[in-house]
C-alpha positions in Angstrom: 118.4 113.2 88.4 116.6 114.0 91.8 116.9 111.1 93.8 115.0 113.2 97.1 112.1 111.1 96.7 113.5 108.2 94.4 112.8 105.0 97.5 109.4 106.5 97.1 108.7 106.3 93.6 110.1 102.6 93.5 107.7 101.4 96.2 105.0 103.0 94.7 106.3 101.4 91.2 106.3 97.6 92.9 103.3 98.4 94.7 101.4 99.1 91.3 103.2 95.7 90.0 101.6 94.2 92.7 98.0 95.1 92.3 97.9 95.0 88.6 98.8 91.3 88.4 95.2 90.5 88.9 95.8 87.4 86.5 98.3 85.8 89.6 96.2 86.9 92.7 92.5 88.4 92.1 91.8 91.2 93.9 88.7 89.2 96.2 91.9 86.5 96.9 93.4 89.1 98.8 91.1 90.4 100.6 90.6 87.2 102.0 93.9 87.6 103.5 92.7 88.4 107.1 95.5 86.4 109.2 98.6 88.9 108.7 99.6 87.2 105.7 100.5 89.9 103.8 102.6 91.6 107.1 104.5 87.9 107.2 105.5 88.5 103.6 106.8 92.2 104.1 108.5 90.5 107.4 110.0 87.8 105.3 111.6 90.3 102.8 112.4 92.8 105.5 114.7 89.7 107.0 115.3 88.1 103.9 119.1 87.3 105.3 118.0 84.5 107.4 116.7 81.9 105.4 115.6 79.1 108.4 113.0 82.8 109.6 111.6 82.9 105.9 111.0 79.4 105.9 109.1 79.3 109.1 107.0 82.4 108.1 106.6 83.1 104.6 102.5 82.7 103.7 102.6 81.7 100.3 104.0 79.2 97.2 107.9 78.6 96.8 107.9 80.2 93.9 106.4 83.2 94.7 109.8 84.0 96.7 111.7 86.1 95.1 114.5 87.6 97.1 116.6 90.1 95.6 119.6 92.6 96.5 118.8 94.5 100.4 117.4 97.6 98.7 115.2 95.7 96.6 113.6 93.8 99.2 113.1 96.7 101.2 111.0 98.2 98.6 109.1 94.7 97.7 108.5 94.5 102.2 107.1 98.2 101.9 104.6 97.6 98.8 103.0 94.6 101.4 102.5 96.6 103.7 100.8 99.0 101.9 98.8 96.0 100.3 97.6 95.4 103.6 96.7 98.6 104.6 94.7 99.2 101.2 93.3 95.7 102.5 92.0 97.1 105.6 90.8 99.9 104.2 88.5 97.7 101.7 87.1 95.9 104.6 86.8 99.2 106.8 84.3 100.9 104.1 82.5 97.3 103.2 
């Protein structure tokens, strides 16, 4: 297996997750999300380690924490900020 662009396909993978579960979020829900919410979440996983930081910070429900291994966090920080981004975007063409 080629793993050259492997971190890639598994951000774009939770990224997908992310947008598809419309059911959880709607899509008009986030783009509501004009306070850096969704950078405070990718900050939160990108520091996962220190728990007081993610309490202080994190911008949603308790259980939507889901902290994992450091890799895996890495990828689920990366997919918010490419939520936001896509978020901007929206708002940019509107």
């Amino acid at each position: 297996m080629n793993y050259e662009f492997q971190s890639l396909i598994d951000v774009s993978s939770e990224y997908l997750k992310m947008i598809s579960d419309t059911r959880r979020v709607p899509r008009e829900s986030i783009d509501k999300l004009v306070d850096g919410e969704l950078i405070d979440a990718a900050a939160c996983y990108l520091y996962s380690d220190d728990y007081a930081e993610r309490l202080i910070a994190w911008p949603f429900g308790d259980s939507d924490w889901r902290p994992s291994d450091r890799r895996s966090n890495l990828i689920r920080a990366a997919a918010f900020i490419i939520e936001e981004l896509d978020r901007m975007e929206r708002e940019r063409i509107r």
